[in-house]
C-alpha positions, 0 to 999 in steps of 0.5 A: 159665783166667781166663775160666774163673774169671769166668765161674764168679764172674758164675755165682756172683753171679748165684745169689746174686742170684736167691736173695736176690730170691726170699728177699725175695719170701718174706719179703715174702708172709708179713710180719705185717699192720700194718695191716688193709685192708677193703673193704665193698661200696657197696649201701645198706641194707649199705653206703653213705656218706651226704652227710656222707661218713658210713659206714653199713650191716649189712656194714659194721658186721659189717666194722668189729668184725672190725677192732676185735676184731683189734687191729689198726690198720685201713681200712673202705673203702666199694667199688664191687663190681668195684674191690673185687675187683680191690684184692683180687685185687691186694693192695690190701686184705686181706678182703672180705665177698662171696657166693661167686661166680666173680669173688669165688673168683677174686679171693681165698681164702674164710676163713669165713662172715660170715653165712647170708641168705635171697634171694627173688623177689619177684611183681608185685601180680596175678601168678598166679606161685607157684613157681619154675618159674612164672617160665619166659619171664617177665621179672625184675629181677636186681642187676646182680652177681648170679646165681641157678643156681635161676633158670638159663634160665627169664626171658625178659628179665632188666633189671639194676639198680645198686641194690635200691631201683631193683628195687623201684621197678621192680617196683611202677611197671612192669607188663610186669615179672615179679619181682625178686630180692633178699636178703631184708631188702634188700626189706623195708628199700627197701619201707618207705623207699620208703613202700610195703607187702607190699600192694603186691606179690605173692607171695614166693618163696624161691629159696635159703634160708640163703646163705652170705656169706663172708670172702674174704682176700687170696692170700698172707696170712700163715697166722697172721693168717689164722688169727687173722680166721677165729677172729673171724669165726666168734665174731661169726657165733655171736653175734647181732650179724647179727640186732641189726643187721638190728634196727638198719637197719629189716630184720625 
């Protein structure tokens, strides 16, 4: 009988520990933010840290008046692409602005859009290439992250680079290159900063007009505080700020 009864009480209390730890993790899930953690992807012209160690860029100013306008204490960190959403996909930080491609849906939630951008396909200067199609077994740069679902199977050779002003430098010096894809005002700003012109290259094509950048938040974030960064989210994408910034970094 007394074994009877211990066992029933080691059953008993390891129930209530069981209850008590997935309570926590409840608890823990759904807490309001402090503090609200941000990540900007390190990709000059929309973010980038100069020598002084400053911040700068049209993502990361997007970024900074979602923190500003939540009243929240908050972080704006400057990321390389992968960290960034690995920390996400972690809980590290608690939103990212990124395309919605595969490693950016499975690192987090997209909340709302950021902002709609055009990307092109830039032609050498000579190249006979007018449309899409014309890209078939020809050779293109792409930023190394990217994808483009227009473009699938047509390149021959697709060189990846780490930054779009390496695309550009490629794209003007090396004749055995095609094309390079960019988002539009990314091309505009490293032409002109690198001194160059619209005369020094070929015809621009559009391969996606109007793509949408997201808000991606962290799983597990509190409904509320979801609720509250969408609502933010969508009041600046109504606004101009994306355009004055474009204004701003020499983009249109």
């Amino acid at each position: 009988m007394r074994k009877v009864v211990l066992i029933t009480m080691v059953c008993s209390c390891l129930m209530v520990w069981l209850q008590a730890g997935s309570l926590a993790e409840v608890q823990s899930s759904n807490r309001e933010i402090n503090t609200l953690r941000i990540g900007s992807q390190d990709l000059p012209p929309y973010g980038w840290k100069d020598v002084q160690g400053m911040k700068h860029g049209v993502i990361f100013d997007m970024n900074q008046e979602i923190g500003i306008r939540s009243g929240l204490p908050f972080t704006n960190e400057i990321l390389p692409l992968s960290r960034m959403l690995m920390m996400l996909r972690n809980g590290e930080i608690d939103l990212l602005s990124s395309q919605a491609h595969r490693p950016a849906l499975d690192s987090g939630d997209p909340l709302a859009v950021q902002f709609k951008i055009n990307v092109v396909a830039v032609t050498r200067k000579g190249s006979e290439i007018r449309t899409i199609k014309d890209f078939k077994e020809k050779d293109l740069i792409y930023h190394h992250s990217a994808s483009y679902l227009q473009l699938e199977g047509l390149p021959r050779k697709i060189y990846r680079v780490k930054s779009y002003r390496q695309a550009v430098q490629m794209l003007f010096a090396r004749p055995n290159v095609d094309g390079a894809v960019f988002s539009e005002p990314a091309f505009y700003y490293w032409m002109r900063d690198l001194g160059l012109t619209r005369e020094n290259f070929g015809r621009i094509i559009m391969v996606e007009p109007d793509k949408k950048q997201w808000i991606f938040v962290r799983r597990g974030m509190p409904p509320r505080t979801q609720e509250a960064i969408k609502k933010i989210v969508e009041e600046i994408y109504r606004g101009d700020l994306f355009e004055n910034l474009l204004i701003k970094y020499g983009m249109k």
